[in-house]
N, C-alpha and C positions, 0 to 999 in steps of 0.2 A: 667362427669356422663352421658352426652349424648351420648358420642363417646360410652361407654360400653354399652348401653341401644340398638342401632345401631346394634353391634359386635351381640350384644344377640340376638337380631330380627333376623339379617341375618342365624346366627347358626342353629336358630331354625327353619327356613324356607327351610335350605338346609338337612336338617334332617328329615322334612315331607316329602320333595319332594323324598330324598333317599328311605323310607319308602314305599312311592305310588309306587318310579319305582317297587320298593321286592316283594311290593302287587301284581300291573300287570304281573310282571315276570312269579310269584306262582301263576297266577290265566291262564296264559297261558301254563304254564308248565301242570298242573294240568286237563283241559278240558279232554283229553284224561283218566284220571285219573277217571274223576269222572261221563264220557261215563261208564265204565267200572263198576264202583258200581253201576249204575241204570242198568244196565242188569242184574248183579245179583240180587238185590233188586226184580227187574220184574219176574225173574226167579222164585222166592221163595215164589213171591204175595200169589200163588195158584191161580191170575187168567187167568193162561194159562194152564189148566191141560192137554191139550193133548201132550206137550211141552215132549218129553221124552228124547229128547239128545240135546248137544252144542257140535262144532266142531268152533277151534278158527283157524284162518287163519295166519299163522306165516310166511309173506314174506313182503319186503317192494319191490316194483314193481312203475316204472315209477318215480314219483313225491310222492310215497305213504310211509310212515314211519308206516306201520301196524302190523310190530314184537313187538311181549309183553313188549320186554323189553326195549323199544324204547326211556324210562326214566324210572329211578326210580320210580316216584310215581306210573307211568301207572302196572309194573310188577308188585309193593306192592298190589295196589288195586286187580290185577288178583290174587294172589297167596292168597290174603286173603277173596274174592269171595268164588276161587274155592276150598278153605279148607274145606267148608260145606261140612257136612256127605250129603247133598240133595244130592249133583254132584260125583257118584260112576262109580266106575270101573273094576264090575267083570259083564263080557255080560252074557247075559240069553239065551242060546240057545236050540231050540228046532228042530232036523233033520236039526242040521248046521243050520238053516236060525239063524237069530237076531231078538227077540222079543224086548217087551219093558219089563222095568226093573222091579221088584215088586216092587221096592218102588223107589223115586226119577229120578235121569235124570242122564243121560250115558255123562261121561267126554271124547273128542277126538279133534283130530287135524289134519288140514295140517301143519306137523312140516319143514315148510320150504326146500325143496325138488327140491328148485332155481327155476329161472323165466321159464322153459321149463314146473316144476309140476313133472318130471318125474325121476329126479336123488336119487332113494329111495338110504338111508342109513341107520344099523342100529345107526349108533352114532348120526344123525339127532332126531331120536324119543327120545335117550337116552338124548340129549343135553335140547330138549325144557321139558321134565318129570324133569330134575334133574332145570331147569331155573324156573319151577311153581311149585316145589315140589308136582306134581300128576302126576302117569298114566292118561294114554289114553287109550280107549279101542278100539279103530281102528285110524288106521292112514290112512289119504286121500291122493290119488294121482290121477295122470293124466295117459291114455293110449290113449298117442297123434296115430293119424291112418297115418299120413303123407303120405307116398308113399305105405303102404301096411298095413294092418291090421293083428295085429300080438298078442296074449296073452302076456302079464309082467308077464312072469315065474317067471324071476329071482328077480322083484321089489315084487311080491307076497310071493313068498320063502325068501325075506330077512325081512319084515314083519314079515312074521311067524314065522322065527326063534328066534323073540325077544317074541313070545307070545304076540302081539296086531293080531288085523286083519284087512286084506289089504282092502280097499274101495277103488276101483277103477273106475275114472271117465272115463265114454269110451266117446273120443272126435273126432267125425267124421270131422276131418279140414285137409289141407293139409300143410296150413303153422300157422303164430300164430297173421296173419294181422286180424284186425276186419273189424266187418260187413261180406259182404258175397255177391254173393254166393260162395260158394266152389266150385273149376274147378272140381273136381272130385266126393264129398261125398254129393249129394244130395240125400233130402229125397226120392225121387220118384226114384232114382236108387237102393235104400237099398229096398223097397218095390217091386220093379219087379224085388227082386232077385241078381243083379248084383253081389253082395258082398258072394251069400251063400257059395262058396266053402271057403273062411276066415273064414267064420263066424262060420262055422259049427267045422271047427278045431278050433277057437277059444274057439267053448262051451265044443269041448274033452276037449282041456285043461284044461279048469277054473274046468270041471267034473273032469279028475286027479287029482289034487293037493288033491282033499279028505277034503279039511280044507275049514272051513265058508269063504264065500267071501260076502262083500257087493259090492252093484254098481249101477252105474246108468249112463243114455247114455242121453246127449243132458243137459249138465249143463245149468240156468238159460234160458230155453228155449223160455222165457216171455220176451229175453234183445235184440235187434236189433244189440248187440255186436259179436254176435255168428253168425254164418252161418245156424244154423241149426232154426234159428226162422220163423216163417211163412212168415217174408214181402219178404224172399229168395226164398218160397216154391210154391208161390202160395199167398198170402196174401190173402185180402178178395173177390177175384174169390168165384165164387161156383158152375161153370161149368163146370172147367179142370179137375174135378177129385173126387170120388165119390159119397156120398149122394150131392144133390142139394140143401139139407137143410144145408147143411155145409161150411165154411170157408177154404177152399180148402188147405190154406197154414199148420193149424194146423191139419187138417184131414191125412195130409203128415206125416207129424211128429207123431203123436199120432198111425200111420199107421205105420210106422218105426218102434217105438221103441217096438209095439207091435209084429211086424213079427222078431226081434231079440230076444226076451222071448222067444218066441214060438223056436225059432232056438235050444235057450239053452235049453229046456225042453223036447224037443224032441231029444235028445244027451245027455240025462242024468244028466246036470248039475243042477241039484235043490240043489244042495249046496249054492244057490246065492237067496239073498235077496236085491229085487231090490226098487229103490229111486225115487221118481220123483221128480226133484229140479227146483224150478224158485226162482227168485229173487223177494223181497219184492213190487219194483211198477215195472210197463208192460213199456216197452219205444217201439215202442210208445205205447200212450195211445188210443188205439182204440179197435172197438169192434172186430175185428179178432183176437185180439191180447190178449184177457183176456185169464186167466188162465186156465177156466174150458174146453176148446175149445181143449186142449192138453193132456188131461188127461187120459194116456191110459186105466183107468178105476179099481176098486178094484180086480179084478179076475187078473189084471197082478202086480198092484204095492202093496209093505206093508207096504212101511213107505211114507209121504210126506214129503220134505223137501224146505228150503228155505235161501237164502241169507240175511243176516241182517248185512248192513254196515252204519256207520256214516260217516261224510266227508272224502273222503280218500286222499285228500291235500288242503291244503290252498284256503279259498274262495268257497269252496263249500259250498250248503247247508247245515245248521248244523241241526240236530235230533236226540235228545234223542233217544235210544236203545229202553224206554219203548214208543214213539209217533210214532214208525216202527211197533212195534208188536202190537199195537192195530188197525193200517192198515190193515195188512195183518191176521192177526188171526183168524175173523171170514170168511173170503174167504175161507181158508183151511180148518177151520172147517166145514165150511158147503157143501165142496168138497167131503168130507170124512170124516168120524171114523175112518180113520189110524192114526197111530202116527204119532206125526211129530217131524224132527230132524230141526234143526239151526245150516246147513250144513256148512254155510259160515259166522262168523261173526267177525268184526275188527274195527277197526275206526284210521286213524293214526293222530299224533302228528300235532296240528294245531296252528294258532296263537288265 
């Protein structure tokens, strides 16, 4: 009787213990998972009304597992997020630019376009629409400048031809190494000019194609990842270069991306509705390096946008989707009354 009392005890402890592992397993499979319903949850609060677009980032890069479908539960949760009527997909346009929506928040993506950002397809957009059973109403890419700066005709025409519209990220870098500076695309060379005879055929072009273009120049310009951030430009100087009241690095930048509008507006291209995108916290954290420092101001941008990532491998900091946007929310509200898009947001597959 003892010996069965024994057998039973043991059985029974190796069956909890079986249980625990199933537990852990599903609770670490799942993190990703349930990243993803707290964005939509946050999205639908209503206490982000200025919120009027998500663009989900579909690449896994480095050590980063941040494709949708990257498990089961994580695609389940996206696809049944983004089945709310809130997240629609027909753009509001008015003289080609992109407004916000009448009602709800505009569904889109970087539908994985490989680690360059630059290899548009159209079976890529049809791949990630038919993997979340939604449209997108633009699809995001990169116009890396490398050795020359050149318009993405043919990434823009393939785009269009599927009926989405092309968002094109203009990346003044020469290669795809971080930090910075750039040997060649500094900000104080785009402002004294160097680049206009490109720049100016770039804005013909983008003017030809006739069809809405979104875009925006100097991605998370707030990240000391980029070349094009002030600690490259001039950081907190405020004698190299013009007002003396200013932070010379982002005065560069914000000076840039303003003398490239002006390029395209003056060449005709108002078909373009332009982004100004940082990322949710400033690395570093100093006061040159805040956001409002860079902003090339309402009369040139129309929408704000901003990066919102969860840990993007193992061991990072973990943060809820909704303890990001209450971060960064009121910053850009209070930057502007533009819309603002959730240009970039992902979180990948963690322990």
């Amino acid at each position: 009787m003892n010996r069965i009392k024994i057998i039973v005890f043991f059985v029974t402890i190796t069956l909890a213990l079986s249980a625990c592992r199933k537990n852990d397993e599903e609770e670490k499979t799942n993190k990703k998972a349930a990243w993803i319903e707290n964005a939509f949850v946050s999205l639908e609060s209503g206490n982000y009304p200025k919120i009027k677009a998500i663009s989900w980032w579909h690449e896994n890069f480095d050590n980063s597992v941040l494709k949708v479908n990257s498990s089961t539960e994580s695609l389940n949760a996206y696809k049944t997020g983004i089945s709310s009527s809130t997240f629609v997909v027909t753009p509001n346009l008015i003289a080609k630019k992109l407004i916000e929506p009448v009602t709800g928040i505009y569904h889109a993506a970087f539908p994985d376009f490989a680690g360059t950002e630059d290899h548009v397809t159209a079976e890529q957009i049809s791949n990630f629409e038919t993997l979340v059973n939604k449209r997108i109403v633009w699809a995001y890419f990169s116009n890396n400048w490398y050795d020359n700066i050149k318009f993405p005709t043919a990434a823009v025409n393939t785009i269009d031809a599927t009926e989405r519209i092309p968002f094109i990220r203009i990346m003044p870098r020469t290669n795809f190494d971080e930090g910075g500076p750039d040997p060649n695309y500094t900000m104080q060379k785009i402002i004294d000019g160097d680049f206009d005879a490109e720049l100016t055929q770039w804005a013909i072009d983008a003017k030809n194609t006739d069809i809405p273009l979104l875009a925006e120049f100097g991605t998370e310009v707030n990240g000391n990842w980029f070349p094009w951030n002030g600690q490259y430009n001039g950081a907190g100087e405020t004698s190299g270069y013009g007002d003396p009241n200013l932070y010379d690095g982002a005065e560069r930048f914000r000076d840039a991306y303003r003398h490239i509008i002006d390029i395209c507006n003056n060449n005709g291209a108002t078909n373009m509705t332009w982004f100004f995108h940082v990322d949710a916290y400033s690395e570093p954290t100093v006061n040159w390096n805040m956001i409002e420092n860079y902003y090339p101001g309402d009369a040139y941008i129309d929408w704000l946008g901003v990066s919102v990532y969860g840990p993007q491998e193992s061991g990072d900091d973990y943060q809820e989707f909704s303890d990001i946007l209450k971060d960064i929310y009121p910053t850009l509200s209070n930057l502007s009354n533009k819309p603002i898009a959730i240009l970039e947001f992902a979180i990948s597959e963690i322990d």
